[in-house]
Backbone bond lengths (Angstrom), bond angles and torsions (degrees), N, CA, C in turn:
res aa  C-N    CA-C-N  psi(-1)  N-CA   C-N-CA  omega(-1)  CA-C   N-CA-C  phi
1 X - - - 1.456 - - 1.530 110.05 -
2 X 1.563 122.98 54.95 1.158 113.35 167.16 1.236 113.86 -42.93
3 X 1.291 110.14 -73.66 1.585 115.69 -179.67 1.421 126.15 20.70
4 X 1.810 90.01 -85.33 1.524 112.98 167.31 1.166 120.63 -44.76
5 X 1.441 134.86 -48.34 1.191 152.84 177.69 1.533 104.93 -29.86
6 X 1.966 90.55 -61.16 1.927 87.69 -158.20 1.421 105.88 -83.38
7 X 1.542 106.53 -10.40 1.268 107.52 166.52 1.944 131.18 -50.47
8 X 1.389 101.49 -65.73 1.483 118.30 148.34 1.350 123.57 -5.65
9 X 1.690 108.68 -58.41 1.090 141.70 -174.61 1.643 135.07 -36.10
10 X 1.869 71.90 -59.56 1.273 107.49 173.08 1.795 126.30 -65.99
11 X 1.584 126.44 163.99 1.436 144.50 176.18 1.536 103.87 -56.38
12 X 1.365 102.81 142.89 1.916 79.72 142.93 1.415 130.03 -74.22
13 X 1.385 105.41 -9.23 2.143 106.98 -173.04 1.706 70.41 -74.52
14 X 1.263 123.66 -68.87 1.278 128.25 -163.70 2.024 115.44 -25.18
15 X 1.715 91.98 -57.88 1.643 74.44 -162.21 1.655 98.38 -82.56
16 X 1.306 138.86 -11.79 1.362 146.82 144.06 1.563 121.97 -5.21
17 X 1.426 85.90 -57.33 1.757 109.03 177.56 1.627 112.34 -76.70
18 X 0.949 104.22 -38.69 1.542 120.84 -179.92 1.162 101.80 -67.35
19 X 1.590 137.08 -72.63 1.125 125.98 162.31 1.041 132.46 -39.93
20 X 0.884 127.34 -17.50 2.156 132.60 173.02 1.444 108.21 -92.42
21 X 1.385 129.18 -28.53 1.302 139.47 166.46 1.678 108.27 -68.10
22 X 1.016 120.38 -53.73 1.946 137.23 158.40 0.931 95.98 -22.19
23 X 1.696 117.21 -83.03 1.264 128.20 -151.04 1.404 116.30 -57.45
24 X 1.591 107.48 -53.51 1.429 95.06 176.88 1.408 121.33 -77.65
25 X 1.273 113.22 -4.69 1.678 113.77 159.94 1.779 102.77 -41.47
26 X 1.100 97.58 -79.77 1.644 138.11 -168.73 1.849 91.15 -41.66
27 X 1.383 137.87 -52.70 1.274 123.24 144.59 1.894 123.90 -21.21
28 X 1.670 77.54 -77.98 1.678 71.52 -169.49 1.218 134.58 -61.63
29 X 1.307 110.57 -0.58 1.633 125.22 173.26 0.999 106.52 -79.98
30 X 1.440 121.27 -50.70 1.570 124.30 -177.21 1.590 114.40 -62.11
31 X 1.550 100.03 -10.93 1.615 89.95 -177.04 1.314 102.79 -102.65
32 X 1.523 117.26 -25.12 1.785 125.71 167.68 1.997 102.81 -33.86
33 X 1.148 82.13 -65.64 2.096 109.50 -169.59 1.740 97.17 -44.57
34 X 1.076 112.40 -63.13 1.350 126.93 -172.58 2.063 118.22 -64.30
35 X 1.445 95.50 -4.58 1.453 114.19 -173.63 1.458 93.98 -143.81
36 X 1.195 117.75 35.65 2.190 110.86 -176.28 0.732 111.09 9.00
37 X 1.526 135.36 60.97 1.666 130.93 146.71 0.951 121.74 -116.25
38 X 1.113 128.11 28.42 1.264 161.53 161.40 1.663 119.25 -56.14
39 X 1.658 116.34 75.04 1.400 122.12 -171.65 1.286 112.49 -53.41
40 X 1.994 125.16 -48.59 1.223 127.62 -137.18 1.666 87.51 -149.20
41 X 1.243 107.64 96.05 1.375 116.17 176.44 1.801 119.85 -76.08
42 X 1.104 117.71 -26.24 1.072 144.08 167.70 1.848 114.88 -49.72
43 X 1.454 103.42 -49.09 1.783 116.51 177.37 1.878 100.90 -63.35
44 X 0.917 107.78 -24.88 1.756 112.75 168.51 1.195 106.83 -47.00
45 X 1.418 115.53 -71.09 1.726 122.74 -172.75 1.471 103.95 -81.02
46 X 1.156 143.17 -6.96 1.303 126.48 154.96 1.817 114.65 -92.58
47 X 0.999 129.42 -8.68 1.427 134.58 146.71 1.430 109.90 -57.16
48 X 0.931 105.68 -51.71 1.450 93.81 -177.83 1.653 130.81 -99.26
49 X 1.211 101.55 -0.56 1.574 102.64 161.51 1.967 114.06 -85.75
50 X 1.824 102.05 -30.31 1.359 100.00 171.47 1.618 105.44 -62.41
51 X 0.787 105.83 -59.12 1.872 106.06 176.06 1.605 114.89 -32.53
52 X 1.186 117.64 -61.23 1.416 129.38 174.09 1.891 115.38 -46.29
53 X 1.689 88.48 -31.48 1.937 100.40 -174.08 1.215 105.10 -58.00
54 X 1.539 110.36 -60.13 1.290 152.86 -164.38 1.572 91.64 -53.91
55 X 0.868 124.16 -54.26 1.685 121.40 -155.94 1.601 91.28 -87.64
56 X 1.478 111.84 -28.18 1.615 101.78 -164.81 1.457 109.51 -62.24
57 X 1.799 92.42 -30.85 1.604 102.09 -175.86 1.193 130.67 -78.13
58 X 1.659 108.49 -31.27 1.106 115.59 163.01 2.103 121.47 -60.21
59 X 0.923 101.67 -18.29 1.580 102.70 168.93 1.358 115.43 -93.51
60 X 1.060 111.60 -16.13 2.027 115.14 178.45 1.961 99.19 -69.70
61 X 1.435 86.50 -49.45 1.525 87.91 -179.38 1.723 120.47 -69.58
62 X 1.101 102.57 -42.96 1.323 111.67 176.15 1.742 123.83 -52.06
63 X 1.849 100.01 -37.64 1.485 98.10 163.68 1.297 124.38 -95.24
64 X 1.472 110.53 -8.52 1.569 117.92 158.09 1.782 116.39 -44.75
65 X 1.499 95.12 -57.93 1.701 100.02 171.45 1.055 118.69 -41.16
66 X 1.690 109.39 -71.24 1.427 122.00 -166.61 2.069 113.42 -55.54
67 X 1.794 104.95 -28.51 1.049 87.56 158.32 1.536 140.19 -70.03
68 X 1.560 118.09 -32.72 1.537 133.31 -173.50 1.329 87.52 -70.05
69 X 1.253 152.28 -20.61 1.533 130.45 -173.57 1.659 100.99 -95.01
């Protein structure tokens, strides 16, 4: 699971950006699918499990904070 790894890695401005870059990935696929031009059906479900990472992490940290205060 590199993946996760470099994910970790990363800022929050960092995975922020990443997630907004995702997302509109994750658009334009959906509009590929919806217009069959859709080369790599497969980048769908990995768009959206990175998305899911991203958010998981962003809440680990988020209650990390809320605990240290």
């Amino acid at each position: 699971m590199a993946k996760i790894d470099d994910l970790k890695t990363k800022t929050d401005d960092q995975l922020s950006e990443s997630l907004g870059e995702l997302k509109r990935e994750q658009f334009n696929l959906r509009f590929q699918a919806a217009t069959n031009q859709l080369e790599k059906p497969s980048r769908i479900r990995e768009v959206r499990r990175t998305i899911a990472q991203i958010k998981t992490l962003q809440a680990e940290r988020a209650r990390r904070v809320q605990a240290e205060a």
